[in-house]
C-alpha positions as semicolon CSV with decimal commas, in nm:
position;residue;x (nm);y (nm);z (nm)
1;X;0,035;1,686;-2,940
2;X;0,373;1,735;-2,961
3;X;0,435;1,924;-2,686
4;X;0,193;1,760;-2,476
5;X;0,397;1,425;-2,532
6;X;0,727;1,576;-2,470
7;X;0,596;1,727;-2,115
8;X;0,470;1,341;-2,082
9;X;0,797;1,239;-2,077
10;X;1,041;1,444;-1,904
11;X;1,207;1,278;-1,616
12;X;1,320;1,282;-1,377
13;X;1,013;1,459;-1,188
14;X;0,776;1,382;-0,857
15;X;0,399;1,398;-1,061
16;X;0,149;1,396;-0,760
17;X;-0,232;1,290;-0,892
18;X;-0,458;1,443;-0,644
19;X;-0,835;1,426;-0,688
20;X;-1,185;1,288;-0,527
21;X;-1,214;0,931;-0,431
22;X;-1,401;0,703;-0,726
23;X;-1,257;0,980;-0,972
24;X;-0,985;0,733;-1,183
25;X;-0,636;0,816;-0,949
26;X;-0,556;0,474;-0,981
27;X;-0,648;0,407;-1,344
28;X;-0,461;0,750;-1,493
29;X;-0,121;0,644;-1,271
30;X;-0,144;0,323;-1,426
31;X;-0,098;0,497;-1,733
32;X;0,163;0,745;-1,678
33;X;0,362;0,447;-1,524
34;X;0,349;0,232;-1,801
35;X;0,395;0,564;-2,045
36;X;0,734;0,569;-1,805
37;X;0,832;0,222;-1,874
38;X;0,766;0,286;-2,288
39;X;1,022;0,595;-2,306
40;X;1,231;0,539;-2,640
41;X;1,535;0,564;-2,421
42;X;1,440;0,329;-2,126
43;X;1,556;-0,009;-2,042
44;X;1,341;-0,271;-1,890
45;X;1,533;-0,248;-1,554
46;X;1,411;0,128;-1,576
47;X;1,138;-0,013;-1,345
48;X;1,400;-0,010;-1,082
49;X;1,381;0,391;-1,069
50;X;1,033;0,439;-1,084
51;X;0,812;0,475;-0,733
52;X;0,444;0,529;-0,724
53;X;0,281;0,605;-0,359
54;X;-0,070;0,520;-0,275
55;X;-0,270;0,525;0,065
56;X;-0,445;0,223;0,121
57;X;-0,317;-0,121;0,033
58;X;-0,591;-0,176;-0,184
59;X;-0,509;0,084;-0,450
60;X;-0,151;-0,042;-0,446
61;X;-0,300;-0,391;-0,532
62;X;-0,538;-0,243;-0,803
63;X;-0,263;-0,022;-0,949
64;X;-0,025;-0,295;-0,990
65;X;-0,291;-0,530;-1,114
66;X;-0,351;-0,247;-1,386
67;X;-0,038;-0,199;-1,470
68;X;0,043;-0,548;-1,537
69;X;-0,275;-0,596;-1,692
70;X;-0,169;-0,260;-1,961
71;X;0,154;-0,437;-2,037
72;X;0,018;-0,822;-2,087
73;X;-0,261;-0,607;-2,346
74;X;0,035;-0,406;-2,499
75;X;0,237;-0,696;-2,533
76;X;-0,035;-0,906;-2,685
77;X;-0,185;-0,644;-2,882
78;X;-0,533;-0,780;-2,735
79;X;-0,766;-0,476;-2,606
80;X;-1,149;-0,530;-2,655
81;X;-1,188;-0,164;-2,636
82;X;-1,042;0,020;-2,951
83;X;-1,041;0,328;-2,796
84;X;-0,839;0,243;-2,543
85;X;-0,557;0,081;-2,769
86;X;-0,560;0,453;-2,911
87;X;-0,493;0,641;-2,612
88;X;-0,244;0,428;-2,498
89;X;-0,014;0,467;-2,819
90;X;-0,077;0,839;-2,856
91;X;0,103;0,883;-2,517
92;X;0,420;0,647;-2,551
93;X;0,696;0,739;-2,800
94;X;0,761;0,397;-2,952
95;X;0,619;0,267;-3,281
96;X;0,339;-0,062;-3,191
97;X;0,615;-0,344;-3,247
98;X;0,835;-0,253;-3,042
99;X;0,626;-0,152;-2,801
100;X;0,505;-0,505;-2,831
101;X;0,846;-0,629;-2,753
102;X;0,924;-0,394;-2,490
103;X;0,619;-0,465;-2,277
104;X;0,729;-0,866;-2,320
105;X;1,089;-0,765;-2,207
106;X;0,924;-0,555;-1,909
107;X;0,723;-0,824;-1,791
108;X;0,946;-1,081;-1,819
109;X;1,184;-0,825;-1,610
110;X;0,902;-0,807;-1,309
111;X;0,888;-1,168;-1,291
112;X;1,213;-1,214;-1,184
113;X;1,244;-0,918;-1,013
114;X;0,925;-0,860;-0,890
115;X;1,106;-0,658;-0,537
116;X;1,164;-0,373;-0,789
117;X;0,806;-0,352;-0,901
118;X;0,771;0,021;-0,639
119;X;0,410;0,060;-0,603
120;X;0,355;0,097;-0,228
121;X;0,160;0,248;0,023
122;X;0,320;0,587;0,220
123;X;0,360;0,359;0,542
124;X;0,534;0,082;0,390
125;X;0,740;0,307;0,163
126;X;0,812;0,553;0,505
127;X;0,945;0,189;0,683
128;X;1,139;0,111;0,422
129;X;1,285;0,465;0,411
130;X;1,367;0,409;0,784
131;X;1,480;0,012;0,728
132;X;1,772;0,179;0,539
133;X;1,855;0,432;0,795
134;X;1,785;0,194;1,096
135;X;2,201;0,208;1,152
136;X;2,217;0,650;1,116
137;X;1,935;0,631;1,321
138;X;2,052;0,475;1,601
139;X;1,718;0,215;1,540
140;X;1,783;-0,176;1,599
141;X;1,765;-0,369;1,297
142;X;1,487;-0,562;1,370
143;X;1,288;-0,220;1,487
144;X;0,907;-0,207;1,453
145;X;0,642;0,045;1,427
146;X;0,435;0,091;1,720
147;X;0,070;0,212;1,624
148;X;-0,097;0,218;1,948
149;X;0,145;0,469;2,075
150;X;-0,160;0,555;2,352
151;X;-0,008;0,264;2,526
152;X;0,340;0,321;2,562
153;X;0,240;0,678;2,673
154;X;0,038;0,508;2,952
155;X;0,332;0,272;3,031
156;X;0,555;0,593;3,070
157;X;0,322;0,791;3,299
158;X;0,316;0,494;3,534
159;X;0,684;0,467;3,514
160;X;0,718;0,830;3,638
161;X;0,442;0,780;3,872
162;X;0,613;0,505;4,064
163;X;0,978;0,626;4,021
164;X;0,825;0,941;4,163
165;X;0,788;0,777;4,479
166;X;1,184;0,734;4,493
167;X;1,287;1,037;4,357
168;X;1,233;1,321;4,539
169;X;1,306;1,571;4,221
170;X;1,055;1,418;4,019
171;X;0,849;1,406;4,312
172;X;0,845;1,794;4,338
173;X;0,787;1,832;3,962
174;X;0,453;1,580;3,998
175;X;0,367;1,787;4,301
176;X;0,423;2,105;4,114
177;X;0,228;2,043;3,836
178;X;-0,072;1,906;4,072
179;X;-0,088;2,253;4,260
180;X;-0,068;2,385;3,894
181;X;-0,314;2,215;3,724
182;X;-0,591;2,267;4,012
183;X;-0,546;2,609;4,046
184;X;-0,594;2,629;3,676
185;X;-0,859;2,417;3,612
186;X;-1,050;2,502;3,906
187;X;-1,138;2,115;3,951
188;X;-1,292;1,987;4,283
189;X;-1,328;1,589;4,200
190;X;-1,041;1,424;3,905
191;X;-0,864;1,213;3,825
192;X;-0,497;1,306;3,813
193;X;-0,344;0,989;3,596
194;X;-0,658;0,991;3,337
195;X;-0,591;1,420;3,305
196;X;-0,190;1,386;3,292
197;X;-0,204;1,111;3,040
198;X;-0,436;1,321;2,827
199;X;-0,233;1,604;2,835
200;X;0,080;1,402;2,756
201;X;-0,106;1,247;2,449
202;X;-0,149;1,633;2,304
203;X;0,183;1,736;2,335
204;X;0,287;1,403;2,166
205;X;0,074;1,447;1,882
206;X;0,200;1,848;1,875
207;X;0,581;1,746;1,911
208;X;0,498;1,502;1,561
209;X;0,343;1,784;1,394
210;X;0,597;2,046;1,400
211;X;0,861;1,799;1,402
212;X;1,087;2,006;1,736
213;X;1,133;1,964;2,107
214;X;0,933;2,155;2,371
215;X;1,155;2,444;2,508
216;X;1,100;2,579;2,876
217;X;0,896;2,946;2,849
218;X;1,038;3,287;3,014
């Protein structure tokens, strides 16, 4: 028990829960958050370094619910199931009392700064990752996240379409690829903008994979 309870408390580490859906993710990060916050040596700002991701908004809702819920039954001493009182206790490193106190302090603490409570989803904690950065980044400060990137690809393909009719360098790349693109795909009857604009959307999604620019072969 030892052992296991010193492992349970070594920070600072990234501890990444990973099972089937239904199978208690939410309920056994609960824990080891609140067996976080209960550390002999932690404060109750010690909230402020603690981040827990999630992937759907409704499991960061139920996790924080949980987690409050843990505290306001530590801090009361009021659990209807014995069992669970138990487990809790066996896993933190402070004596009931002033656990009792400490979970009062903690909440107390998230009331007033409730901004520091971290349990997020991976999208919201990626924006705010990029919020930070906006200036390194060369983003605007009021930047947003575009999710239906299939439209701004569209916008762009009409954009080189029509500029195409001005310039006659771009012209001979659309041309290019046309002759290309026949001859390989052996196709009678298309439709060039619906084919280009697929094609586009598949180097896109390959360019976000693998995280590089396309270089030119030979």
């Amino acid at each position: 028990m030892m052992d296991e309870k010193k492992v349970v408390i070594d920070s600072p580490e990234v501890k990444i829960v990973d099972a089937s859906a239904g199978s208690g993710k939410t309920y056994a990060l609960a824990h080891r958050y609140i067996q976080l916050l209960l550390q002999k040596e932690a404060s109750p700002d010690a909230i402020r370094t603690i981040l827990a991701i999630t992937f759907t908004n409704m499991a960061a809702r139920e996790m924080k619910e949980r987690v409050l819920e843990f505290l306001k039954k530590i801090a009361l001493d009021f659990f209807t199931d014995p069992g669970e009182r138990d487990m809790i206790f066996s896993k933190i490193e402070l004596d009931k009392p002033f656990a009792q106190i400490r979970a009062q302090k903690i909440l107390d603490y998230i009331i007033h700064n409730y901004n520091f409570f971290q349990i997020q989803t991976i999208d919201s904690f990626i924006y705010l990752l990029l919020s930070g950065c906006a200036f390194r980044l060369g983003l605007p400060a009021n930047f947003k996240l575009q999710e239906n990137y299939q439209q701004l690809l569209l916008y762009s393909v009409d954009e080189c379409i029509e500029k195409a009719a001005r310039n006659v360098e771009l012209r001979e790349i659309f041309q290019e690829f046309l002759r290309q693109y026949v001859y390989i795909e052996n196709k009678e009857n298309w439709f060039p903008k619906r084919d280009i604009l697929r094609l586009l959307q598949s180097l896109f999604s390959q360019m976000n994979v693998y995280g590089k620019t396309f270089a030119k072969a030979g």
